[in-house]
Backbone as JSON Lines, residues from 0, in Angstrom:
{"i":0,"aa":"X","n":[168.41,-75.82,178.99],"ca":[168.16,-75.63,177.58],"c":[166.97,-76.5,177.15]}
{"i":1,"aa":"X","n":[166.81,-77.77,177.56],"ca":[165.72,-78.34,177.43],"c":[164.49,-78.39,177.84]}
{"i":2,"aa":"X","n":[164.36,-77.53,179.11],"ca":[163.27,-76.99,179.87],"c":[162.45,-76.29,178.5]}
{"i":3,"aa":"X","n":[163.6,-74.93,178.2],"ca":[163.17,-74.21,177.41],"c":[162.57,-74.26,176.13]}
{"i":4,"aa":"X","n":[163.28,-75.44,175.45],"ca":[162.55,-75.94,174.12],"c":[161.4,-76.71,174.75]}
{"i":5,"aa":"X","n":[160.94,-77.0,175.67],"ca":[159.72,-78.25,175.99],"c":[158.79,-76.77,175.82]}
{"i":6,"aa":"X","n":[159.4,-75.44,176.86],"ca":[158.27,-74.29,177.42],"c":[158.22,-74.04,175.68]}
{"i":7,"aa":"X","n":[158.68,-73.78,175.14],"ca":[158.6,-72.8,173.7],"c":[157.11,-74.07,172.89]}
{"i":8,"aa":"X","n":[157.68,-75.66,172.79],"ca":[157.21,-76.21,172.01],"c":[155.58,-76.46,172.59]}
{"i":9,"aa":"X","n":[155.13,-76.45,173.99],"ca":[153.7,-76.22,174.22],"c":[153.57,-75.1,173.73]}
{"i":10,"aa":"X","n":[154.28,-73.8,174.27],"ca":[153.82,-72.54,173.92],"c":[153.17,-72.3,172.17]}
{"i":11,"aa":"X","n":[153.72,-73.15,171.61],"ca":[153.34,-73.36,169.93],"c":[151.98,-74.12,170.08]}
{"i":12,"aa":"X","n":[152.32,-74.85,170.41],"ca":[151.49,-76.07,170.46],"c":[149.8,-75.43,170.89]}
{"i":13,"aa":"X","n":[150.08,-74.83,171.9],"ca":[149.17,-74.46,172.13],"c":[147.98,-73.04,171.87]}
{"i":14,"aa":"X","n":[149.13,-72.31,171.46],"ca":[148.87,-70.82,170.27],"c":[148.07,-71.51,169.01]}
{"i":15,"aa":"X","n":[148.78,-72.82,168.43],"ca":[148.14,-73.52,167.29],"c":[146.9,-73.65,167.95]}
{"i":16,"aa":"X","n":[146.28,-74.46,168.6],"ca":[144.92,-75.14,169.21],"c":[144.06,-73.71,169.51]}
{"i":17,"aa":"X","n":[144.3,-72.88,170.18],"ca":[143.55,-71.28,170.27],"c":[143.32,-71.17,168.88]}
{"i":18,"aa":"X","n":[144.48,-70.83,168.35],"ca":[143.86,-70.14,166.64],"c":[143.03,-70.88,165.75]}
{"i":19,"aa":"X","n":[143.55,-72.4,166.22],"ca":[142.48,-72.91,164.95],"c":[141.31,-73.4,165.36]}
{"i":20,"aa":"X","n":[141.18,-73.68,166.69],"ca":[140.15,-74.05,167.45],"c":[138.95,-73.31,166.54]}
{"i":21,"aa":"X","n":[137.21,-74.02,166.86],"ca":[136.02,-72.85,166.18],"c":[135.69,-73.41,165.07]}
{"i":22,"aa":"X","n":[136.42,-73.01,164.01],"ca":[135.98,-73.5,162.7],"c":[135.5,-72.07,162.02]}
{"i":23,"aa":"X","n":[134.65,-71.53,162.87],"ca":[133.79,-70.23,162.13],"c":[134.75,-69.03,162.31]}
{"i":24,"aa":"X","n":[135.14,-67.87,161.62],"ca":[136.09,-66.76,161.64],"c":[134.78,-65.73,162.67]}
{"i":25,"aa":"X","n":[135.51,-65.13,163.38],"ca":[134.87,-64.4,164.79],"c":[133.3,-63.66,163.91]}
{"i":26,"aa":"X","n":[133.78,-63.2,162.8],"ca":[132.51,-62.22,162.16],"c":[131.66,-63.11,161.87]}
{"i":27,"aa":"X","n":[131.61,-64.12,162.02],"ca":[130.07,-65.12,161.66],"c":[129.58,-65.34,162.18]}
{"i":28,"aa":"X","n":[129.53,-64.75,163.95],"ca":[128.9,-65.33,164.67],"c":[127.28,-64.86,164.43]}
{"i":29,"aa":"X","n":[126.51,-65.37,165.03],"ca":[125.27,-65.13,164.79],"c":[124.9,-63.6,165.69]}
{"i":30,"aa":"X","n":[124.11,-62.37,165.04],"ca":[123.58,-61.56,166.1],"c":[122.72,-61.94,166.98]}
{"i":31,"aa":"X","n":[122.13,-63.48,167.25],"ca":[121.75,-63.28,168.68],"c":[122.39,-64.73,169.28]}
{"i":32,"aa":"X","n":[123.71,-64.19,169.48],"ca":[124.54,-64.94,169.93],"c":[124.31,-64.74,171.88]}
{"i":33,"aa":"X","n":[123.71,-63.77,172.12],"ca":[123.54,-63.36,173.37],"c":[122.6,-64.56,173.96]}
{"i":34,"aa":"X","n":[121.57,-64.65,173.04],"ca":[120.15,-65.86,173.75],"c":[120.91,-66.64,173.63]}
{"i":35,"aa":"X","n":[121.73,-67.2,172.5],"ca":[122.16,-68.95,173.68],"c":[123.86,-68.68,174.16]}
{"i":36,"aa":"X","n":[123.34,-69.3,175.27],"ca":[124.87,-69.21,176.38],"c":[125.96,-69.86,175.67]}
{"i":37,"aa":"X","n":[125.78,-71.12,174.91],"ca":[127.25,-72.06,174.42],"c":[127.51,-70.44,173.7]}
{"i":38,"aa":"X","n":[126.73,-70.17,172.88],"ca":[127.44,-69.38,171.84],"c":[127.81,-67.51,172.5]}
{"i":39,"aa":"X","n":[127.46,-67.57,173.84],"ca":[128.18,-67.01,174.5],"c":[129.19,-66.8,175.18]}
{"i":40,"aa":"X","n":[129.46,-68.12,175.29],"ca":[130.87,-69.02,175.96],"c":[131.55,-69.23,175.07]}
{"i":41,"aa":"X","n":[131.55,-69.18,173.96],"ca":[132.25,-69.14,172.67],"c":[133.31,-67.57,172.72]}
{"i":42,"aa":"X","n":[132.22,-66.97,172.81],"ca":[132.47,-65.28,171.98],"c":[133.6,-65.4,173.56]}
{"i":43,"aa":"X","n":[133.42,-65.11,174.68],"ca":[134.16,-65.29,175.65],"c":[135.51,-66.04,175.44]}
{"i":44,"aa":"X","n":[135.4,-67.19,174.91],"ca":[136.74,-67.84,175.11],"c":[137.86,-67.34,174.3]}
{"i":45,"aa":"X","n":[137.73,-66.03,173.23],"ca":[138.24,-65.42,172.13],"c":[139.38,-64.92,172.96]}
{"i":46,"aa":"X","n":[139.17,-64.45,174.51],"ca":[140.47,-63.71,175.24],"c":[141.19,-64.75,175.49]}
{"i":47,"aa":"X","n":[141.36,-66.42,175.57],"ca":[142.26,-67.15,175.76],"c":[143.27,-67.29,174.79]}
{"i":48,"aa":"X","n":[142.86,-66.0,173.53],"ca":[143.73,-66.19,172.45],"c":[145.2,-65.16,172.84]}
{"i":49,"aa":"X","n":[144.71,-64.51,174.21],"ca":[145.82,-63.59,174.48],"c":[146.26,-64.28,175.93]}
{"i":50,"aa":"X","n":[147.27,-64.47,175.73],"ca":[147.69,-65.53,177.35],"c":[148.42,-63.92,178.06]}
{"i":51,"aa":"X","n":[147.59,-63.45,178.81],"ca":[147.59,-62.27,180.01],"c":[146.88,-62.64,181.14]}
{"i":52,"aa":"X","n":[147.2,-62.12,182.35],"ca":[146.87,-62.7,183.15],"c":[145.48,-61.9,183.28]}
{"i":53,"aa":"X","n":[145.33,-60.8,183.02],"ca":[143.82,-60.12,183.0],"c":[142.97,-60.89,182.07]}
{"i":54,"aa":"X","n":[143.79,-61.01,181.08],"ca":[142.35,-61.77,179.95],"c":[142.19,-62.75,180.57]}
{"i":55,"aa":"X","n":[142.86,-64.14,181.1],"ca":[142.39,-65.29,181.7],"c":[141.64,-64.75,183.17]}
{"i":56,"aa":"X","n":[141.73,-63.64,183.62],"ca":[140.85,-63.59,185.23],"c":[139.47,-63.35,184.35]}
{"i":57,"aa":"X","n":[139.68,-62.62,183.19],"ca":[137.71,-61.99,182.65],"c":[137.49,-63.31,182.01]}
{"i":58,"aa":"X","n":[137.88,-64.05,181.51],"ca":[137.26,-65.27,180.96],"c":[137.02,-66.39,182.16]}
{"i":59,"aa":"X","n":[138.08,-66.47,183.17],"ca":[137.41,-67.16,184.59],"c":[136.05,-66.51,184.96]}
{"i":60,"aa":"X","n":[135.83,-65.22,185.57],"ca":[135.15,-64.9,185.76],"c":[133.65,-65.06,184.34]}
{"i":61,"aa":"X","n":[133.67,-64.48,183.4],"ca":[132.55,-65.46,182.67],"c":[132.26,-66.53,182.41]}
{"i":62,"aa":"X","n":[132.91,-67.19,182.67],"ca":[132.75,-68.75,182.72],"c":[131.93,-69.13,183.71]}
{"i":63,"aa":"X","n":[131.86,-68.87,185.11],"ca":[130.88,-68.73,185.97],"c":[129.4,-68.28,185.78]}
{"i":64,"aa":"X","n":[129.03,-67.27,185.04],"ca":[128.04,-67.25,184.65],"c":[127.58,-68.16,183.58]}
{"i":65,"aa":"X","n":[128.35,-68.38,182.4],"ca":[128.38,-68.89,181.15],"c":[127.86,-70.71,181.69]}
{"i":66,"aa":"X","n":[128.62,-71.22,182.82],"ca":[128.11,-72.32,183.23],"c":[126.92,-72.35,183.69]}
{"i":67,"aa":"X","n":[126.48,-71.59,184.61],"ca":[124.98,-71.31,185.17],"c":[124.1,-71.03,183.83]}
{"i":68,"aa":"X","n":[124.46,-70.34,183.1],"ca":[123.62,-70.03,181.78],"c":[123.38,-71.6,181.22]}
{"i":69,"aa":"X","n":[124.38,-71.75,180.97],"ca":[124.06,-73.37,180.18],"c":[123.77,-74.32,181.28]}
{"i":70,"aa":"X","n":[123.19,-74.45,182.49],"ca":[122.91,-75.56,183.23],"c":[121.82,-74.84,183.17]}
{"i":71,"aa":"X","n":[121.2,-74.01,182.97],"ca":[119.62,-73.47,183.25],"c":[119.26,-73.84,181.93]}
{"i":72,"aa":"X","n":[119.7,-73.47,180.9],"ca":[119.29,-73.93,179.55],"c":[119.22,-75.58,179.68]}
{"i":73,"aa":"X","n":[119.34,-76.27,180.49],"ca":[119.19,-77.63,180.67],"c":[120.34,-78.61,179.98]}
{"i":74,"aa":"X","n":[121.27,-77.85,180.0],"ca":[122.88,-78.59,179.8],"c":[123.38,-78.98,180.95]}
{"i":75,"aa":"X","n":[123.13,-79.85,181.91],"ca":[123.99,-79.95,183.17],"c":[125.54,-80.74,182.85]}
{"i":76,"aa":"X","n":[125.74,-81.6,181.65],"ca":[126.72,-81.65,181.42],"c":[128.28,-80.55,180.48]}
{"i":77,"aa":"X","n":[127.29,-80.2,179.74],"ca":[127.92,-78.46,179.29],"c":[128.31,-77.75,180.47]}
{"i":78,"aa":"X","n":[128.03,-77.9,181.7],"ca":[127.75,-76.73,182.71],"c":[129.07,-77.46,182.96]}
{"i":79,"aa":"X","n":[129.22,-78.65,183.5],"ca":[130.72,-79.55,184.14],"c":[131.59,-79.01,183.29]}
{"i":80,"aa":"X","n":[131.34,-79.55,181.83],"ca":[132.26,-79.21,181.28],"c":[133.28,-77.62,181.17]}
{"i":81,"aa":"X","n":[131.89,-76.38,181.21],"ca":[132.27,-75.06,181.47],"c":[133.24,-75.28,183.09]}
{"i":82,"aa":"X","n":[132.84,-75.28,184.29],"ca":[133.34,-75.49,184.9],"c":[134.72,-76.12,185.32]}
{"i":83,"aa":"X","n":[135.03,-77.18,184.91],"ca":[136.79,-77.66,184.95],"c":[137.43,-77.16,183.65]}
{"i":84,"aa":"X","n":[136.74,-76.44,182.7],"ca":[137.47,-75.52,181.68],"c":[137.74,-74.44,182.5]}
{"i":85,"aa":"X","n":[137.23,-73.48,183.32],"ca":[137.1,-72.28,184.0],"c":[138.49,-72.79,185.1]}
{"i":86,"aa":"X","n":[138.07,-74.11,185.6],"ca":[139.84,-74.28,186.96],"c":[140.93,-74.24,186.02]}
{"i":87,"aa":"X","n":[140.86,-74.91,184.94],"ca":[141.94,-75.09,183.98],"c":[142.71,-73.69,183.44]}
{"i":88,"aa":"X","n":[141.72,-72.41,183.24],"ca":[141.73,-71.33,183.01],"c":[142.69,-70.66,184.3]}
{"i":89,"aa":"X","n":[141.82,-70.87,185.17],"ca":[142.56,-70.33,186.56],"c":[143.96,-70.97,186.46]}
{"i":90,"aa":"X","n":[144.0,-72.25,186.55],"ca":[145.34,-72.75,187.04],"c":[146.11,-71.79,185.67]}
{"i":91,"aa":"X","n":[145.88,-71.7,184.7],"ca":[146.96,-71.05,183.53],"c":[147.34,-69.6,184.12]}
{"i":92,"aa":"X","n":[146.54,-69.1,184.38],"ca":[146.05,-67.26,184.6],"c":[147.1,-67.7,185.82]}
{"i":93,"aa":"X","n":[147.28,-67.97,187.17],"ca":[148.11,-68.47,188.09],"c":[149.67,-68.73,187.84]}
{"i":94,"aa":"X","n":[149.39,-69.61,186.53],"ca":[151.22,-70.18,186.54],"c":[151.92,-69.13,185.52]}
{"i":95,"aa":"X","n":[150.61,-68.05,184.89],"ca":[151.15,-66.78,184.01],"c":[151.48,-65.67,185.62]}
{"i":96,"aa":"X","n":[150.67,-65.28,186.33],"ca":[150.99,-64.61,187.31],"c":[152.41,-64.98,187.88]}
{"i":97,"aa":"X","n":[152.52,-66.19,188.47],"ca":[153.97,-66.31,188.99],"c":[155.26,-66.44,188.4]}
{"i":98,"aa":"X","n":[154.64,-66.06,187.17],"ca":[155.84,-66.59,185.91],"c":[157.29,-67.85,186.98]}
{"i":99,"aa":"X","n":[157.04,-68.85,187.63],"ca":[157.58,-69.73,188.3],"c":[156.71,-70.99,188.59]}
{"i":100,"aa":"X","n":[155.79,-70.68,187.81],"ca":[154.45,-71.95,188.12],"c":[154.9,-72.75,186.82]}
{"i":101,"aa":"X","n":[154.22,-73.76,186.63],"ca":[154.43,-75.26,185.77],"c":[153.45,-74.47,184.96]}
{"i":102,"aa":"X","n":[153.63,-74.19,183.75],"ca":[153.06,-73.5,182.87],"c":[152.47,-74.55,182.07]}
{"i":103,"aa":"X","n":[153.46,-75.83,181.73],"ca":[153.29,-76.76,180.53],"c":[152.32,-77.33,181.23]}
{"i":104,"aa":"X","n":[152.18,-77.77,182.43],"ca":[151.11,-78.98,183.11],"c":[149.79,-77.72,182.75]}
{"i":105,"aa":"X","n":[149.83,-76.73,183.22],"ca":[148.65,-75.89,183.31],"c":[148.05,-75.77,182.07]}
{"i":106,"aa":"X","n":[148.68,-75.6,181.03],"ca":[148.57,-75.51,179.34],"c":[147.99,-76.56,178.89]}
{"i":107,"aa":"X","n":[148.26,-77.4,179.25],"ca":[148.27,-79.57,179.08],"c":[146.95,-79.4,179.95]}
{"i":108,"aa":"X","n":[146.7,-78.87,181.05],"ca":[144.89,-78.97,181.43],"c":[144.11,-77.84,180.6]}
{"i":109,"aa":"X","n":[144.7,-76.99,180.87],"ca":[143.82,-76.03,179.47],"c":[143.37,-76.8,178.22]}
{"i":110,"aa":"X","n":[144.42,-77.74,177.26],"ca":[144.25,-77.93,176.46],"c":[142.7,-79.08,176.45]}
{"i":111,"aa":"X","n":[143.36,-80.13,177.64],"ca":[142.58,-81.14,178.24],"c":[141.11,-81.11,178.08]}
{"i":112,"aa":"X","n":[140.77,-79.39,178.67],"ca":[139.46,-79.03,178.96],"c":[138.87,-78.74,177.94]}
{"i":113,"aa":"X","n":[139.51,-78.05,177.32],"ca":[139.0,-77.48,175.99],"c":[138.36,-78.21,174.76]}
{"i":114,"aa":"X","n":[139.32,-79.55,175.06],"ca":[138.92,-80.28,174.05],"c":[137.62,-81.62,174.88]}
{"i":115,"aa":"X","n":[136.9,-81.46,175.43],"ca":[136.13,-82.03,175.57],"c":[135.07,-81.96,174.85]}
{"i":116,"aa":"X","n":[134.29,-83.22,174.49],"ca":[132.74,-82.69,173.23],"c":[131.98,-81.48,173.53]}
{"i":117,"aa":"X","n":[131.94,-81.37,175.18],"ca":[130.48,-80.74,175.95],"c":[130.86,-79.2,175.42]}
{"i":118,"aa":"X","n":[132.85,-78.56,174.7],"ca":[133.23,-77.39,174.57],"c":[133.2,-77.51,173.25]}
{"i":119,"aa":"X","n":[131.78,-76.89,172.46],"ca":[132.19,-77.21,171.39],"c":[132.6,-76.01,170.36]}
{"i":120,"aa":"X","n":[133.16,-74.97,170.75],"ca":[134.16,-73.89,170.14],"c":[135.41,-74.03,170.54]}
């Protein structure tokens, strides 16, 4: 029973931090949100608002580019930061696949990553 209230109370916990995360409501983004990568890595991280295991493989997978984008734009620390956000991603997308994986530790690095300065959506 207590497992379950710990799984429910990240599961909040962390639905809160997705939704309010940003600051800006999705329609403000700028139309040439394409030329800079952060604000491409932004528009991307919008599928972590759906915890599926497909939406976390397409946001792993852009994140890979999204880091290369911002280390060429001459962010090599943005790029780290994209990067252990992207394992953090994986490890979630993983402990959603096995529905038997440590969900809360994986959630607790998701959150970890996310909130670093270098992520700043």
């Amino acid at each position: 029973m207590g497992t379950i209230a710990l799984v429910a109370i990240a599961a909040i916990v962390l639905g809160s931090f997705l939704l309010t995360r940003g600051g800006e409501p999705t329609g403000a983004q700028s139309p040439n949100a394409g030329a800079d990568p952060v604000a491409a890595m932004c528009l991307h991280l919008r599928d972590l608002q759906t915890p599926r295991v497909d939406a976390y493989a397409r946001v792993a997978k852009e994140l890979v580019a999204d880091a290369d984008a911002i280390e060429a734009a001459g962010n090599p620390q943005g790029a780290v930061a994209v990067r252990t956000l992207r394992r953090a991603v994986i490890g979630y997308r993983d402990a959603l696949k096995t529905q038997g994986g440590d969900d809360i530790a994986a959630a607790a690095a998701m959150a970890q990553a996310r909130s670093n300065p270098d992520i700043p959506c």
